[in-house]
C-alpha positions as CSV (number, residue, x, y, z in Angstrom):
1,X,0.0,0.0,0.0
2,X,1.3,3.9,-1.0
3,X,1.6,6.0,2.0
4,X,0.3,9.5,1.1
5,X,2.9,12.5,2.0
6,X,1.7,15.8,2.2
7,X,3.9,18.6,2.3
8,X,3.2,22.2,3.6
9,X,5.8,25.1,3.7
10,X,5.0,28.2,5.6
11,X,5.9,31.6,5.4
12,X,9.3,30.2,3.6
13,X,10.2,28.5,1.2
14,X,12.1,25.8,1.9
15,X,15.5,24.7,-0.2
16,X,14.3,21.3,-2.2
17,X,17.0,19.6,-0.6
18,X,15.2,20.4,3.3
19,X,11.9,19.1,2.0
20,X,13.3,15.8,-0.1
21,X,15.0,15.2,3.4
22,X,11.7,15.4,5.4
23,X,9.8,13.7,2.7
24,X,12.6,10.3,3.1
25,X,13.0,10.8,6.8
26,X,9.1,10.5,7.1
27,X,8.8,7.4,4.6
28,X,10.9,5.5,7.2
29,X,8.3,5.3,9.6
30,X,6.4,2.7,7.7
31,X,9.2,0.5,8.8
32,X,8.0,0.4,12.1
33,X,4.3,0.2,11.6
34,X,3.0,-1.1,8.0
35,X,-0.3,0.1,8.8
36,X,0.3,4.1,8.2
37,X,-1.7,5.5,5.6
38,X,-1.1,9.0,5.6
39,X,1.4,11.3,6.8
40,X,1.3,15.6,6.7
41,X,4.5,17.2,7.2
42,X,4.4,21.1,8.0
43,X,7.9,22.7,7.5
44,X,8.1,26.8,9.3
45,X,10.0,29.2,9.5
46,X,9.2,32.4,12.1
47,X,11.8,34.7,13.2
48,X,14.4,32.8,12.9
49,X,13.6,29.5,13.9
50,X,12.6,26.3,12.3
51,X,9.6,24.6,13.4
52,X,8.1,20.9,12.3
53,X,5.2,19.3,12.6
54,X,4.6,15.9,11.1
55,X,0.8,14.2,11.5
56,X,0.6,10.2,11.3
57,X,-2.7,8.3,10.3
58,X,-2.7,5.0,10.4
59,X,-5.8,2.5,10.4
60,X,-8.0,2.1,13.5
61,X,-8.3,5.9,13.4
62,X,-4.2,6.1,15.1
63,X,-3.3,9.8,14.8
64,X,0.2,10.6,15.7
65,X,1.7,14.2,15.7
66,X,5.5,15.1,16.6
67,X,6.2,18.7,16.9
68,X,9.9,20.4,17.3
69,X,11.5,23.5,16.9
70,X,15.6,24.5,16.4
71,X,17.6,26.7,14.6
72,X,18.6,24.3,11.8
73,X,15.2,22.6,9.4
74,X,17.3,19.5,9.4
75,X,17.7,19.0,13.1
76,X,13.9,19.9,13.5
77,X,13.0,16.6,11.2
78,X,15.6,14.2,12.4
79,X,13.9,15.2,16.3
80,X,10.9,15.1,15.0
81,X,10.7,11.7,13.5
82,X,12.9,10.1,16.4
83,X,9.6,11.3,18.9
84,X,7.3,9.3,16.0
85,X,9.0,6.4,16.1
86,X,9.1,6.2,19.5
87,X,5.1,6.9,19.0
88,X,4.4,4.1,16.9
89,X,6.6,1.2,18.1
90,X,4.5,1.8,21.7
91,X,1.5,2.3,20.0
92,X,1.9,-0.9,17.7
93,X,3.1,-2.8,21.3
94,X,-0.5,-1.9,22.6
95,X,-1.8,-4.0,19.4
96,X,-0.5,-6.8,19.9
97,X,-2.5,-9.4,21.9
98,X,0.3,-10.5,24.2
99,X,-1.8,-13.3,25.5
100,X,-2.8,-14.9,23.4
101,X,-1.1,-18.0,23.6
102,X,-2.1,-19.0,26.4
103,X,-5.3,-18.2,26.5
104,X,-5.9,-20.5,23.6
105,X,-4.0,-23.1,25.6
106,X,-6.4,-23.0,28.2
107,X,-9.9,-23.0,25.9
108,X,-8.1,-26.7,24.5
């Protein structure tokens, strides 16, 4: 399944270089959760400082949002996508049915 990637500059444009970054740093995240259908990425830039936001969707109506802000665009994706991952490996542990086994054990 494609994973949408929307990408939103504000008040700046961004260098194609920052926003091909942000577009592979993002695409990564599907790694760790197969189930992600959508991802928006919001790039800023306000008196001198770089802001991201990234928003997650993934089925079962998951949202996940990361948010950071730093001098440098780059530093402000690679933060923001380490705080997703963490995100969507604990969400994705929350899935799982770690039980299951032997509860079906038992019903035999």
């Amino acid at each position: 399944m494609d994973v949408r990637i929307d990408l939103t500059d504000r008040h700046k444009q961004h260098p194609d270089n920052v926003r091909e970054y942000a577009t592979e740093k993002v695409q990564k995240l599907t790694r760790y959760f197969d189930k992600v259908q959508h991802i928006e990425i919001v790039l800023d830039h306000e008196h001198g400082q770089h802001s991201v936001e990234v928003i997650v969707t993934a089925n079962h109506q998951l949202h996940f949002v990361g948010h950071a802000s730093h001098d440098s665009a780059l530093a402000c994706i690679d933060s923001v996508v380490e705080k997703l991952e963490r995100q969507v490996v604990k969400a994705k542990e929350r899935l799982k049915d770690h039980h299951r086994g032997e509860a079906a054990r038992r019903q035999l």
